[in-house]
BAFI-3210 file (N, C-alpha, C; in Angstrom, 3 decimals, decimal comma, padded with zeros to 6 digits):
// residues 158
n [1|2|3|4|5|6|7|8|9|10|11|12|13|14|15|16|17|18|19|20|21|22|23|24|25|26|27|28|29|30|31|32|33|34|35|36|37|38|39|40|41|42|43|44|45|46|47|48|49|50|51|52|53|54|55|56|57|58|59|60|61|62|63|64|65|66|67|68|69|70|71|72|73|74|75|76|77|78|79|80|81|82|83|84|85|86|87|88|89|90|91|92|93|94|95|96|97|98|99|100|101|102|103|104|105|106|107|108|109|110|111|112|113|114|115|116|117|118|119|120|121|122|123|124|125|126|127|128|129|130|131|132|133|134|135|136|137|138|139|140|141|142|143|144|145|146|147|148|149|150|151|152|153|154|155|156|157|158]
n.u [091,122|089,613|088,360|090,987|091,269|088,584|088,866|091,346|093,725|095,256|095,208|093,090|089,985|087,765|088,543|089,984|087,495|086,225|087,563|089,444|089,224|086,185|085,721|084,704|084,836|086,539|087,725|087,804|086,877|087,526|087,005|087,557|086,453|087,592|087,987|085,772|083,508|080,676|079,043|081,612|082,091|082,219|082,986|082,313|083,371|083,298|083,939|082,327|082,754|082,219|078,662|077,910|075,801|074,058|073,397|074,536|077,123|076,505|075,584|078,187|079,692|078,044|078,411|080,949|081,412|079,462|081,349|083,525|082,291|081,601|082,612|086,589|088,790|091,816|094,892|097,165|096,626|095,692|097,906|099,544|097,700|098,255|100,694|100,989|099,692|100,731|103,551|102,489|101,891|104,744|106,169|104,768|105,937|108,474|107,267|106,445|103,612|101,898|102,414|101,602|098,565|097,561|098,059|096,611|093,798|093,293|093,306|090,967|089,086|088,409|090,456|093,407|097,308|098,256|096,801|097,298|099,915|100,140|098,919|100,332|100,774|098,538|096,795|098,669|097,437|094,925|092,715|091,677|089,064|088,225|087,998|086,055|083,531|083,470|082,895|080,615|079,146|078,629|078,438|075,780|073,060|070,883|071,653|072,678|073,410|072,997|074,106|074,403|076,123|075,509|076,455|075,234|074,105|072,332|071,932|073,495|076,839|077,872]
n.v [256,230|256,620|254,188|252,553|253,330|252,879|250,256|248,382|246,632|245,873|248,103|249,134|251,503|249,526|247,081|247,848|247,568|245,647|243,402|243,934|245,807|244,932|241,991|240,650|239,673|237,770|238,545|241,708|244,293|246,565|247,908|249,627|249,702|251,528|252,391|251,415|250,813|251,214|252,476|252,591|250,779|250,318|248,275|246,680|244,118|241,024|238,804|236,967|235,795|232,829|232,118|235,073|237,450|239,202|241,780|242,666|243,197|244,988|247,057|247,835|248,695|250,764|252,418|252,969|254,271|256,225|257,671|258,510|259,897|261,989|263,102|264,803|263,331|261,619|262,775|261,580|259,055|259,477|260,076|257,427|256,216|257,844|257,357|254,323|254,171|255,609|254,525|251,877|252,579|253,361|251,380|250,012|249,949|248,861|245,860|245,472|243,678|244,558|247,601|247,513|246,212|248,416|250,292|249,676|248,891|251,719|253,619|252,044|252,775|255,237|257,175|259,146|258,944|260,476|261,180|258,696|258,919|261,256|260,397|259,474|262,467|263,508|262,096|262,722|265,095|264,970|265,947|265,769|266,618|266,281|263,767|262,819|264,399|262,544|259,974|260,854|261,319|259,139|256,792|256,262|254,660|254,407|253,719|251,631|248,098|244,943|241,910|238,333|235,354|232,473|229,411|226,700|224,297|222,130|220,345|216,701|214,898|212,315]
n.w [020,482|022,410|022,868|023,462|026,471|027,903|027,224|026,348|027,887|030,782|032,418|031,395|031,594|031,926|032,328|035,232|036,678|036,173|037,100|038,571|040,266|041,624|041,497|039,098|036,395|034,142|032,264|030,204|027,727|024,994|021,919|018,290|015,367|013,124|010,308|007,464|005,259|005,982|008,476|011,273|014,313|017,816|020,337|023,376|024,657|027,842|029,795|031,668|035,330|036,812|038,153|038,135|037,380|034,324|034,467|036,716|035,537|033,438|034,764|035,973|033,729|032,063|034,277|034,255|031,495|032,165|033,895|032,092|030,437|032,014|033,559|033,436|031,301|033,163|032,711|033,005|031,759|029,174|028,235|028,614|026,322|024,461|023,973|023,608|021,098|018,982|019,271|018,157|015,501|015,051|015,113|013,305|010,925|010,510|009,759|006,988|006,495|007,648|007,289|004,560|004,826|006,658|004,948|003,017|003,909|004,243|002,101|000,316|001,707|001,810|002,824|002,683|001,526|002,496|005,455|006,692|006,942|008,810|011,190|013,889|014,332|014,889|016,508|018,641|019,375|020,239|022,274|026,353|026,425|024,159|023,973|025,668|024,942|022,791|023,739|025,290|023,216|021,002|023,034|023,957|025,094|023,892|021,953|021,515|021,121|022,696|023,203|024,194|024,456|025,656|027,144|025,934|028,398|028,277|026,690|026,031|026,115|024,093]
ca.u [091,671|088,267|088,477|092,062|090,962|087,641|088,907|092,536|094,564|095,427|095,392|092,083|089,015|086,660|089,256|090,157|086,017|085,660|088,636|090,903|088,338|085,513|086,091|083,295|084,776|088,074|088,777|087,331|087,740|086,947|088,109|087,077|086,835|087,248|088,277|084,448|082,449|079,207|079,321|082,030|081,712|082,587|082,684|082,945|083,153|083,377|083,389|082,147|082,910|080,836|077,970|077,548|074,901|074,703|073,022|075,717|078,273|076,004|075,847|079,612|080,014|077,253|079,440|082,506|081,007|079,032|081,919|083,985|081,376|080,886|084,604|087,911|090,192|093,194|096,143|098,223|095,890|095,860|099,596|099,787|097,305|098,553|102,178|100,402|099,049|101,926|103,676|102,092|102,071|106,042|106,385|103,568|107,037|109,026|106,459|105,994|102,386|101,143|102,215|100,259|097,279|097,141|097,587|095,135|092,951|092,588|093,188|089,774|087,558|088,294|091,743|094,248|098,595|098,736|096,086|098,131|101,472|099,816|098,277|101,040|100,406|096,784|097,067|099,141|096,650|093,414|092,800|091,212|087,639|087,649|087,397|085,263|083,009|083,164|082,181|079,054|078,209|078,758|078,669|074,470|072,828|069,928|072,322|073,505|072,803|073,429|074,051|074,992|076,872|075,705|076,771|074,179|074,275|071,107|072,423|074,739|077,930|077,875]
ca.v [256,606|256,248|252,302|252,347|254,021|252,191|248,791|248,191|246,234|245,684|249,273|250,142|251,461|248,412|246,143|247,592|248,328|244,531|242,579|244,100|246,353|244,106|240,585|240,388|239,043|237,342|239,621|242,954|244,874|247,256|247,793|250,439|249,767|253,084|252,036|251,084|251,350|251,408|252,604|252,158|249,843|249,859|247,310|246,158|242,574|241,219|237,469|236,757|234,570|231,732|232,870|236,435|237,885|239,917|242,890|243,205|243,774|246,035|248,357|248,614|249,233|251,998|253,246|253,410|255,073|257,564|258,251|259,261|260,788|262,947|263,930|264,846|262,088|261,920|263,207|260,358|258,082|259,505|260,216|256,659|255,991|258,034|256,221|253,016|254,242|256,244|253,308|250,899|253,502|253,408|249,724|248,830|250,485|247,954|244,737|245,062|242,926|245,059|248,674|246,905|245,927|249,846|251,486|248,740|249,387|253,244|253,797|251,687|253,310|256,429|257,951|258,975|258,642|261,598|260,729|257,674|259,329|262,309|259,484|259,889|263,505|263,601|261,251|263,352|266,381|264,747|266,567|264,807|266,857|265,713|261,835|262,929|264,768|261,790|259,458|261,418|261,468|257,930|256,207|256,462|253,525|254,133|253,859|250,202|246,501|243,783|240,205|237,145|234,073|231,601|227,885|225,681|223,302|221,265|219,077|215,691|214,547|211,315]
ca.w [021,761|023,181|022,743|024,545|027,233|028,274|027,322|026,232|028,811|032,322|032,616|030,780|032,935|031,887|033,153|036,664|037,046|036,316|036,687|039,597|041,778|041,353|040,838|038,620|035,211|033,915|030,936|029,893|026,642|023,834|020,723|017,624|014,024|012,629|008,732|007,675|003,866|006,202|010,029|012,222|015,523|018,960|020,787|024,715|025,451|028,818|030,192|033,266|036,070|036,721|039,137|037,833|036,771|033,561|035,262|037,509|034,256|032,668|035,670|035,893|032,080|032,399|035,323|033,434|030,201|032,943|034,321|031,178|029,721|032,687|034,016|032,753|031,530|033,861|032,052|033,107|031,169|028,592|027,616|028,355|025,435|023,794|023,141|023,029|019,906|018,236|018,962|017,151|014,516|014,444|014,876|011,921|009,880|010,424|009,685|005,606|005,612|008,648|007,053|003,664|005,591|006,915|003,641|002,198|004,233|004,434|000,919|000,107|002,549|001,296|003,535|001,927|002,197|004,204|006,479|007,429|007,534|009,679|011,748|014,615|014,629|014,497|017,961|019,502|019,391|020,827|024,093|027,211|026,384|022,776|024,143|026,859|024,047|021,754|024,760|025,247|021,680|020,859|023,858|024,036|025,469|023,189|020,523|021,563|020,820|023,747|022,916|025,167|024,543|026,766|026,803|026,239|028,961|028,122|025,719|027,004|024,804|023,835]
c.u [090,682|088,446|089,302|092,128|090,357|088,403|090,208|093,618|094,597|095,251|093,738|090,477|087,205|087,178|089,435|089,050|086,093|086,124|088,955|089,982|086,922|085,360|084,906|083,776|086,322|088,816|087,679|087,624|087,072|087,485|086,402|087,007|086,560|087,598|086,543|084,118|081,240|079,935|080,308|081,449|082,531|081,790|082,714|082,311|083,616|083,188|083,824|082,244|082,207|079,603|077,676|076,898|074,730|074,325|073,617|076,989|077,809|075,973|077,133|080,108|079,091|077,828|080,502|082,119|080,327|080,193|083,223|083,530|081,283|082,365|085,565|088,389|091,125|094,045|097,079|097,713|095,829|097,134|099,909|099,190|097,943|099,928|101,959|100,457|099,842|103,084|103,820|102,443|103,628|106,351|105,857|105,206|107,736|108,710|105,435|104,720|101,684|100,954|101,446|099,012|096,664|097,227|096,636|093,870|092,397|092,727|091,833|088,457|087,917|089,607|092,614|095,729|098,761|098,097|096,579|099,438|101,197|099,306|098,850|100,714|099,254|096,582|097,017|098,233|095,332|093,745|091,965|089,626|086,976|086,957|086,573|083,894|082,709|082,259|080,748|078,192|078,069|078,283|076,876|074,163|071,767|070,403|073,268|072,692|073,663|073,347|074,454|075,541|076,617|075,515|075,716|074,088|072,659|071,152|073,828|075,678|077,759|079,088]
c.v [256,244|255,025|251,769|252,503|253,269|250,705|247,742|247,666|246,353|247,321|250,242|250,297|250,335|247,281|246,363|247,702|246,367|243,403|242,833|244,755|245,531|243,170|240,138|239,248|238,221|238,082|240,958|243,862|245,464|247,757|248,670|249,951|250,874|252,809|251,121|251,541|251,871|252,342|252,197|251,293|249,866|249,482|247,065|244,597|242,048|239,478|237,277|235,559|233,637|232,697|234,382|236,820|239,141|241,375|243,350|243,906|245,145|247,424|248,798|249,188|250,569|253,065|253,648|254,257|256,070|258,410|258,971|259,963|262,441|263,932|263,552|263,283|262,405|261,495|261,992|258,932|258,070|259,931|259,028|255,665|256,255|257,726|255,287|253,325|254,932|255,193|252,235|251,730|253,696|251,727|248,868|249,108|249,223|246,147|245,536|244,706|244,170|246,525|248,397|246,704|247,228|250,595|251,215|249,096|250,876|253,592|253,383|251,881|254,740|257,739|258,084|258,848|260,043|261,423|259,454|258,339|260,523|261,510|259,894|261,256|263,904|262,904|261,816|264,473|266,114|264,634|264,854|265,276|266,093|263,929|262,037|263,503|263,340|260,378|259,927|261,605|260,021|256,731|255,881|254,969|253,194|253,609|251,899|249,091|245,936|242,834|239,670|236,161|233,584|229,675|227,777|224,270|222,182|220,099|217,823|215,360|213,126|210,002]
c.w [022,871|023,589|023,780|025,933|028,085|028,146|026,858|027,019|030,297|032,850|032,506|032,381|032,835|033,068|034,688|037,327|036,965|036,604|038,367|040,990|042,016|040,682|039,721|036,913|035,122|033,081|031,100|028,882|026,100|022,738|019,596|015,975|013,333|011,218|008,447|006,197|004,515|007,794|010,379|012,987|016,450|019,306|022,079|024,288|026,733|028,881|031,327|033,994|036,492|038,253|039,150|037,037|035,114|033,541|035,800|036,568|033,946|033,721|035,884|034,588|032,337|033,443|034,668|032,297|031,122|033,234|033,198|030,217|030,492|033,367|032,921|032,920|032,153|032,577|031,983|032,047|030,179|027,708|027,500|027,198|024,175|023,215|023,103|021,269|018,509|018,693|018,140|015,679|014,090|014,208|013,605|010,743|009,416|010,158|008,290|005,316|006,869|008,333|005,822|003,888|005,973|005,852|002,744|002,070|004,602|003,128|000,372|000,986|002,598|002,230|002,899|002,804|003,254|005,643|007,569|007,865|008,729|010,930|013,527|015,407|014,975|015,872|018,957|020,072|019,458|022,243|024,224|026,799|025,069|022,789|024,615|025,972|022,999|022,727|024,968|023,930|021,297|021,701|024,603|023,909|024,206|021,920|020,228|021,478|022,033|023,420|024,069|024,756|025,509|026,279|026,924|027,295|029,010|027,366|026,470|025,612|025,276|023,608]
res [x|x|x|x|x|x|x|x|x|x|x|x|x|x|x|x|x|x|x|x|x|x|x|x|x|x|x|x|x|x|x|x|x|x|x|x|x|x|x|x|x|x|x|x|x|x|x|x|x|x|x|x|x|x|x|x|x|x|x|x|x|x|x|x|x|x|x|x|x|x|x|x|x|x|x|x|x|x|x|x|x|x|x|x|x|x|x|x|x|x|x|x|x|x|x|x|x|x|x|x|x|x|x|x|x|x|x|x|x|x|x|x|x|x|x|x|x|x|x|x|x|x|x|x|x|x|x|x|x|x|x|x|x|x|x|x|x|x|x|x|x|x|x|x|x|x|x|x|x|x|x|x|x|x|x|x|x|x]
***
């Protein structure tokens, strides 16, 4: 829910922090892998527009994780997560390799069939403090790795 929230679509608060209220990037995103043998992983990724610095990113990401760390989620934000996600959860029904892929995969990292079929329910019943709580527990800078991707422009094609 966390994931959806911060970095999930035109909507999410990575995107209108980097995208829509500050032209700063072209995309913006985050995404959870919560099915895991070792650790979990979240993730943000972010790609920036030419001429932007990656200091400038990192202070709006740090803004956005301050700021849901530190205030209530708006209600509206999260109801709309929350049928994103119960959602998908009715739709995987109807797509055979996709409800396979989810019982695949939680069955071998140790979840069981109820845990999936409760999945829906279990959704529904994560307040706004519990993200806002998991944000502040998780969401620890000390607790993060930074990479870059940057083209190599030093080399000529031939």
């Amino acid at each position: 829910m966390l994931a959806r929230l911060i970095g999930s679509g035109n909507n999410s608060y990575l995107y209108r922090a980097l995208v829509v209220d500050r032209p700063l990037a072209v995309s913006a995103g985050a995404d959870y892998s919560s099915t895991s043998l070792e650790s979990t992983q979240f993730w943000i990724s972010v790609f920036l527009k030419p001429g932007v610095e990656f200091v400038q990113i990192e202070q709006v990401i740090a803004g956005v994780i301050a700021d849901v760390a530190q205030n209530p989620i708006c209600a509206k934000d999260l109801e709309r997560v929350k049928t994103q996600l119960v959602a998908q959860a009715v739709y995987a029904q109807d797509n055979q390799s996709m409800l396979a892929r989810w019982y695949g995969v939680a069955l071998t990292t140790g979840l069981s069939v109820e845990d999936i079929q409760s999945w829906p329910d279990r959704i529904r019943a994560v307040t706004a403090e519990q993200v806002r709580a998991a944000a502040q527990k998780w969401l620890d800078k000390k607790r993060s790795v930074t990479g870059y991707l940057i083209k190599d422009t030093t080399t000529t094609k031939r």
